[in-house]
C-alpha positions as CSV (number, residue, x, y, z in Angstrom):
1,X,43.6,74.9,18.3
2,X,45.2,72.5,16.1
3,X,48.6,72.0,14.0
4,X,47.4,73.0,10.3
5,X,51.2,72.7,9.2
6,X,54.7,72.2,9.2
7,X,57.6,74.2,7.6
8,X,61.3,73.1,7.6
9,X,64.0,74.8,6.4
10,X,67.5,73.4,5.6
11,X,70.2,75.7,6.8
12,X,74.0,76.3,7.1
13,X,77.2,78.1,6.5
14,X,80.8,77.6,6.1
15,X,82.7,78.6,9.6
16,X,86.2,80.6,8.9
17,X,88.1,79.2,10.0
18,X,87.5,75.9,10.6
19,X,86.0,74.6,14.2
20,X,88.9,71.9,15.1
21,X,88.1,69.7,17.8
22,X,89.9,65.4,18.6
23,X,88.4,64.5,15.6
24,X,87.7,66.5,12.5
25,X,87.5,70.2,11.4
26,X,84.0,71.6,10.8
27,X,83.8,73.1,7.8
28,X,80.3,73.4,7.3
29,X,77.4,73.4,9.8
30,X,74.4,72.3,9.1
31,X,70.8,73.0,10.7
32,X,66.9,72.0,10.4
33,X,64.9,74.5,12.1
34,X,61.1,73.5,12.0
35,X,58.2,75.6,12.3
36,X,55.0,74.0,13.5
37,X,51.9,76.7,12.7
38,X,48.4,76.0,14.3
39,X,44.8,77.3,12.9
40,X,45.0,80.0,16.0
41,X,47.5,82.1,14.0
42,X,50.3,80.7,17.2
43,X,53.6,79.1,15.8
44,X,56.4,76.8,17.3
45,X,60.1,76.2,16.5
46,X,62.5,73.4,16.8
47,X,65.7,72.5,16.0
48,X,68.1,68.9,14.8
49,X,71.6,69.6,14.3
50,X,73.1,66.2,14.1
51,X,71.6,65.1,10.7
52,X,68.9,67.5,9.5
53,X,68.6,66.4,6.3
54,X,67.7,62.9,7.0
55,X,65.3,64.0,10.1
56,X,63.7,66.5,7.6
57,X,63.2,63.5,5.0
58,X,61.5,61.5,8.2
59,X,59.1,64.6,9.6
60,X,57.6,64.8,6.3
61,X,57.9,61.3,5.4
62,X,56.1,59.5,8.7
63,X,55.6,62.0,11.5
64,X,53.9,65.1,10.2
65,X,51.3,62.5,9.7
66,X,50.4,62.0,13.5
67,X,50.6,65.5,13.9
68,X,48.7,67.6,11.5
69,X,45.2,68.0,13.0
70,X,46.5,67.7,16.1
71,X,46.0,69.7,19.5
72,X,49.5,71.0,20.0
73,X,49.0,71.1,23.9
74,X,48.5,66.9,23.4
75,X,52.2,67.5,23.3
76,X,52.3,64.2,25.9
77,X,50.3,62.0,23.7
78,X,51.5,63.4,20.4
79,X,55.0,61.9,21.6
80,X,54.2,58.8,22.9
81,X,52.7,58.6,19.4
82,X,55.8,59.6,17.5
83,X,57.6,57.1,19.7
84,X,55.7,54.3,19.1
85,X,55.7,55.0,15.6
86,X,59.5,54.5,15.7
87,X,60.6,51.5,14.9
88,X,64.0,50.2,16.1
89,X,65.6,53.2,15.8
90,X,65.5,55.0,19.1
91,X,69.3,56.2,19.2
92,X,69.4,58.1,16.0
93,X,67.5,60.0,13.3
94,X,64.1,59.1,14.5
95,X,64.4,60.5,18.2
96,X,66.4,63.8,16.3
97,X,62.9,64.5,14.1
98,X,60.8,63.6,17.3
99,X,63.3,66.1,19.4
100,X,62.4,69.1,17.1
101,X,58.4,68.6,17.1
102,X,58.6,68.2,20.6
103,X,60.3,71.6,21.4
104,X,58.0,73.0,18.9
105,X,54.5,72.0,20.1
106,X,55.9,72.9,23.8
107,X,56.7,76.3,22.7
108,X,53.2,76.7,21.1
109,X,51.3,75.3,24.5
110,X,52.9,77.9,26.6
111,X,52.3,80.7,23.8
112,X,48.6,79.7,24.4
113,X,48.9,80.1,28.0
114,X,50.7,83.5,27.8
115,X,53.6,81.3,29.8
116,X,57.0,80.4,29.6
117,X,57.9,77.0,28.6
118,X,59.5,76.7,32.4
119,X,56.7,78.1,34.3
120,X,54.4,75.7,32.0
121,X,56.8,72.4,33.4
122,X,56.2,73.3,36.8
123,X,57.9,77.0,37.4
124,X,61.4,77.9,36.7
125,X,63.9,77.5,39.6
126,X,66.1,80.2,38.9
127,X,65.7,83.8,36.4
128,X,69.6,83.3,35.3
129,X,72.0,80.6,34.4
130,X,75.2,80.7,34.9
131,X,77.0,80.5,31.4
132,X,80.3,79.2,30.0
133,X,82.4,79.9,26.8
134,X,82.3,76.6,24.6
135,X,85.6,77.4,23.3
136,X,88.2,77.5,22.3
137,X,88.8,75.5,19.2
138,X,91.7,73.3,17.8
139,X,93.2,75.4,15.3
140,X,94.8,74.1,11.9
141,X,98.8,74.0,11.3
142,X,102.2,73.2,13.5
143,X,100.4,75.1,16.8
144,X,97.0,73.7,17.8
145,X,96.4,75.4,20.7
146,X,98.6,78.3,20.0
147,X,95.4,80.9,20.0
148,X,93.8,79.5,23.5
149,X,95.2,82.4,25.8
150,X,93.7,85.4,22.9
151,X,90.7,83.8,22.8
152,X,90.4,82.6,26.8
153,X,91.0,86.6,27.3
154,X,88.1,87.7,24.3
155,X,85.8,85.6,26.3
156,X,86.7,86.9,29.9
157,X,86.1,90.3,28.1
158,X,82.6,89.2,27.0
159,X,81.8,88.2,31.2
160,X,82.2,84.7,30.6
161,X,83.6,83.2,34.3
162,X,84.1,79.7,33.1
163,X,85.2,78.1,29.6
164,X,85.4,74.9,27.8
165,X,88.5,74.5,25.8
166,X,89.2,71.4,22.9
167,X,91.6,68.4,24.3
168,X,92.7,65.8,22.6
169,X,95.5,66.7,20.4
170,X,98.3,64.1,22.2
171,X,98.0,64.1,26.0
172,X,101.3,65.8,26.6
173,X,99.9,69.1,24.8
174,X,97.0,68.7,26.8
175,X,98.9,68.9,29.6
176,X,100.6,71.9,28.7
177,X,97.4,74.0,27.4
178,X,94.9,72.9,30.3
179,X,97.5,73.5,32.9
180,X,98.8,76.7,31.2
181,X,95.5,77.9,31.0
182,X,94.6,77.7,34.5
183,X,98.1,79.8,35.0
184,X,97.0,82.6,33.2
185,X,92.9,82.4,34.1
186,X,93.6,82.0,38.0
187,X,91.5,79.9,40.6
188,X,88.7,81.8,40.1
189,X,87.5,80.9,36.6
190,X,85.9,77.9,35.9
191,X,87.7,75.3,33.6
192,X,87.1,72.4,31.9
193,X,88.0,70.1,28.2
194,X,85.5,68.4,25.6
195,X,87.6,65.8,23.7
196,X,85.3,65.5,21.2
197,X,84.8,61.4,21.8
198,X,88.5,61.8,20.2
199,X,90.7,59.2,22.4
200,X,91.0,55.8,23.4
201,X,90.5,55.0,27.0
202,X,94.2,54.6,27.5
203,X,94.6,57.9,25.8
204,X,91.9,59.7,27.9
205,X,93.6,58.6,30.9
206,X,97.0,59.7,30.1
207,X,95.4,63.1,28.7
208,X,93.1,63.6,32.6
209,X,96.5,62.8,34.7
210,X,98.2,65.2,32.9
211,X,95.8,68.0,33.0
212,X,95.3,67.4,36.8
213,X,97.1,70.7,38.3
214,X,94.5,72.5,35.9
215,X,91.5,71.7,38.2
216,X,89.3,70.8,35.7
217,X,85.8,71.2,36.8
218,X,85.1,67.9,34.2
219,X,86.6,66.1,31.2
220,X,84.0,65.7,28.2
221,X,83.5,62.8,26.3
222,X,86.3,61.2,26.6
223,X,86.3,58.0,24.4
224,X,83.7,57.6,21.5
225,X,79.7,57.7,22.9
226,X,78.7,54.2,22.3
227,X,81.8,52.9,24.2
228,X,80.7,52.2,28.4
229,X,83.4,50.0,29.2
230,X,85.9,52.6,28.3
231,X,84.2,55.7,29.9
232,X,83.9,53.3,32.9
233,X,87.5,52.7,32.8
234,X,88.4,56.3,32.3
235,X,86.3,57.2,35.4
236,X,87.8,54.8,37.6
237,X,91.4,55.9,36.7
238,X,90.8,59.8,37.2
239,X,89.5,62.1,39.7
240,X,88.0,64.7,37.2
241,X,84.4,64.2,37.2
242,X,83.8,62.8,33.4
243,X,80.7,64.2,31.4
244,X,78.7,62.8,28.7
245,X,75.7,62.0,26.9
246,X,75.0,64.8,24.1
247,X,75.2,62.0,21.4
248,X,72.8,59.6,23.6
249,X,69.0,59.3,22.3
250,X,67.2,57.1,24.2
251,X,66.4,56.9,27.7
252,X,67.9,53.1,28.0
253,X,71.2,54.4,26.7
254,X,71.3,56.7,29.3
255,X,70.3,54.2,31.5
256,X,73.3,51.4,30.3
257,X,75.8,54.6,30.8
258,X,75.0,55.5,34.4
259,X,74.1,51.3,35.7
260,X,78.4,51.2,34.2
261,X,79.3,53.6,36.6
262,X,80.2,56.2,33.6
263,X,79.6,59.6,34.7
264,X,79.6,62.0,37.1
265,X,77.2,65.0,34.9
266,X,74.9,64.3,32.3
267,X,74.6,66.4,29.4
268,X,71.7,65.7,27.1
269,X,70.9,67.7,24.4
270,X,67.2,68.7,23.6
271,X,67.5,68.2,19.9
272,X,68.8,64.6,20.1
273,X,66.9,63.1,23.3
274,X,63.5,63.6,22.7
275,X,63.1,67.1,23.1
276,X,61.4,68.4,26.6
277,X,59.3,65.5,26.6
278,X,62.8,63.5,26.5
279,X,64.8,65.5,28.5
280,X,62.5,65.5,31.4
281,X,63.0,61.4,31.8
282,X,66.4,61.8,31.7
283,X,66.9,64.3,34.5
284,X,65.0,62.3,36.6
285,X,66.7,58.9,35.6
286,X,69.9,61.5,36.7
287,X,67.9,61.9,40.0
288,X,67.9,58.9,41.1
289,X,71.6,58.6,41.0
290,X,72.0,62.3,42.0
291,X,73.8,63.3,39.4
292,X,74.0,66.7,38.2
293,X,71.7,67.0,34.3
294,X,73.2,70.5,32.1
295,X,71.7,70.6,28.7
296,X,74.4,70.5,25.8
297,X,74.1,73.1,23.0
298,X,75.9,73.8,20.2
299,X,73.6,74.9,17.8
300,X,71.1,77.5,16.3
301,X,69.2,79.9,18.6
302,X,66.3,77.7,18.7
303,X,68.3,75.2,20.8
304,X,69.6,78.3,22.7
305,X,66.5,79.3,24.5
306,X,64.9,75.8,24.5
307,X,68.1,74.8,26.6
308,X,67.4,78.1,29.2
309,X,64.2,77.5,29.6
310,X,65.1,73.5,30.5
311,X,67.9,75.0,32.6
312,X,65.7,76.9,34.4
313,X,63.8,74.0,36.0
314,X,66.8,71.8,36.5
315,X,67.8,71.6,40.4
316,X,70.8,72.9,41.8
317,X,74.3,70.6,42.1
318,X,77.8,72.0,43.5
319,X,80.5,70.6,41.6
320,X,82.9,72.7,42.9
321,X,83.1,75.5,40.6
322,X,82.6,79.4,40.7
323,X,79.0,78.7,40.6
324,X,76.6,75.7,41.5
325,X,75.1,73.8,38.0
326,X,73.6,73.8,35.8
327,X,75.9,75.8,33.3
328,X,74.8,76.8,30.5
329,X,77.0,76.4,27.1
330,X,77.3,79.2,24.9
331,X,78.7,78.5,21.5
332,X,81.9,81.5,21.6
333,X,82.5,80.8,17.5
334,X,81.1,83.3,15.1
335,X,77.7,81.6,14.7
336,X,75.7,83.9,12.4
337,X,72.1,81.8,13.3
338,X,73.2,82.2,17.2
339,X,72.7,85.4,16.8
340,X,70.5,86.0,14.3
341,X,67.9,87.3,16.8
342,X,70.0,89.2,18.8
343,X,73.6,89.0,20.3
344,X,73.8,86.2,23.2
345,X,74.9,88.3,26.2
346,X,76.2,87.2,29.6
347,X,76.5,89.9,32.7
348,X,79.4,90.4,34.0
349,X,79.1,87.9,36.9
350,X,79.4,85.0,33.9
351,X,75.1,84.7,34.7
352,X,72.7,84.9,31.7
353,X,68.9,85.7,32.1
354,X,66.2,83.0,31.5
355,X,63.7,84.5,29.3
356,X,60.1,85.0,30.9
357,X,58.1,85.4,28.0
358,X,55.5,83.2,26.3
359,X,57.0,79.8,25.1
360,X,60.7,80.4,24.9
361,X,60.6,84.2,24.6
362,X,61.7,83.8,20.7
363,X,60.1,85.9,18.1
364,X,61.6,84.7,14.6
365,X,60.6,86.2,11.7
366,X,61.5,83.3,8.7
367,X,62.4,85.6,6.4
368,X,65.9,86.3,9.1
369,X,67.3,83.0,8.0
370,X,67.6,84.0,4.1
371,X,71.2,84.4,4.2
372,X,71.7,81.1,5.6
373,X,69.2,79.3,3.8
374,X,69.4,76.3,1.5
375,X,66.1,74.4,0.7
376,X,62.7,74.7,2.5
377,X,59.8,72.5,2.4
378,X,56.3,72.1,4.1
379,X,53.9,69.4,5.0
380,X,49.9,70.3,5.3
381,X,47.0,67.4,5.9
């Protein structure tokens, strides 16, 4: 079996209304979703949602080259390959491209071995995950967080038991919405902020000491993601665990963050760190500092069920919440290429099933992502 070609195809929408967060409004998302097709009639997907166009310029540009022709069970070798083909930049657009092969040529091996991507890694050490809501959202106008107890009670509804609100707006608000949140959720639901990388250390500080009646399980990304000295300060200040690392590439950034004494749960994101091939060195650089490793997802539902299936084999931490991690992240905005095989579902115990069928249990049809679609392209030998 071999790799006889790669399609990408450029995708997005406009959200309404805009996603707010510390730092900017989305108004339009943007996706790369690659399909990696062998000679044995089995095909692959992966995913970049940081900067998809320029990864998409780089896959057909450099990698597709050590690929095509390729065994797509050499997943191992085909990445060291990738990686060494690199160049200096192993904490950015390179890593993305290499991210979305990766999960693709995984999800292929397993197909061929009638496995799941987990039981292929080893075995999976759970069937379900226990989800939260990542919401909800900053919100444009005089009242930022003036929509959090609606939506908070919308995603109890759907069986979500923990959620992930935005922070970040001044620290005083933040103190008034995390703690009034945990008011009207009770003990029992699990609760914690993403700041978006939105404050400055001193900020972040003031922000975690007035959210501390709320019990957060962690604070998010504090400070921006290239700054250690002030997520090591923020850390030291604060008894909330602090959580980070979806905008880190390379395994010696995660390395710098942790030697700083940074965080307490690492949160890597398949599509940025390498893919599984990544991910897998960064749980166990976690490991040795016994840190609890979640995947972060925010994405398309490519990501989605690569991130389960990673879940699946990550070992089990107690942080103190309603359920030991890893969590799982569920985007809660209406994501129309979340969904677009299927509505993402949680049981009413807040746990979501890990798909046991071949690769990562995703059957896409192409011709689904029509609506969304803005420019495809494909790279043969």
């Amino acid at each position: 079996m071999k790799v006889v070609e790669i399609r990408g195809y450029q995708l997005g929408f406009s959200p309404m209304p805009a996603i707010g967060n510390a730092r900017t409004f989305i108004r339009r998302r943007d996706f790369l979703l690659l399909q990696v097709i062998t000679d044995a009639g089995i095909s692959g997907w992966g995913e970049v949602f940081a900067s998809p166009h320029a990864a998409g310029a780089l896959v057909q540009a450099r990698l597709a080259g050590m690929v095509l022709g390729e065994s797509p069970l050499h997943y191992g070798r085909l990445w060291d390959r990738m990686m060494a083909g690199i160049g200096y930049d192993r904490r950015g657009v390179a890593m993305m491209a290499i991210s979305a092969i990766d999960m693709a040529l995984h999800d292929i091996a397993a197909q061929a071995q009638q496995t799941s991507v987990a039981a292929m890694l080893g075995g999976r050490l759970r069937d379900q995950v226990f989800a939260y809501a990542s919401g909800p959202f900053i919100a444009e106008g005089s009242d930022p967080y003036g929509q959090y107890l609606h939506d908070t009670d919308a995603y109890l509804k759907r069986g979500f038991r923990a959620i992930k609100p935005r922070a970040g707006f001044d620290p005083r608000a933040d103190g008034a919405m995390a703690n009034g949140l945990r008011r009207h959720v009770g003990p029992e639901i699990g609760l914690m902020v993403d700041i978006n990388q939105g404050y400055t250390a001193r900020a972040a500080i003031e922000s975690a000491r007035r959210m501390q009646d709320a019990e957060l399980l962690w604070i998010e990304e504090p400070v921006l993601p290239e700054d250690i000295a002030g997520t090591a300060a923020v850390a030291a200040a604060v008894p909330t665990a602090i959580s980070g690392g979806e905008a880190l590439a390379s395994l010696a950034a995660f390395r710098d963050f942790l030697v700083a004494g940074t965080f307490s749960i690492l949160q890597p994101d398949l599509t940025v760190c390498g893919g599984y091939s990544g991910f897998q060195r960064v749980a166990a650089l976690a490991a040795a500092w016994d840190l609890p490793v979640m995947p972060h997802v925010f994405g398309t539902i490519v990501n989605q069920r690569a991130a389960l299936q990673m879940a699946a084999l990550l070992p089990a931490r107690r942080g103190g919440g309603p359920a030991p991690y890893p969590y799982m992240e569920i985007d809660a905005t209406p994501n129309p290429l979340l969904t677009v095989a299927g509505e993402m579902t949680v049981g009413r115990d807040g746990m979501m099933a890990v798909p046991d069928a071949p690769g990562t249990g995703l059957d896409l049809d192409p011709e689904r992502l029509a609506p969304w679609l803005t420019a495809t392209w494909r790279c043969t030998p």
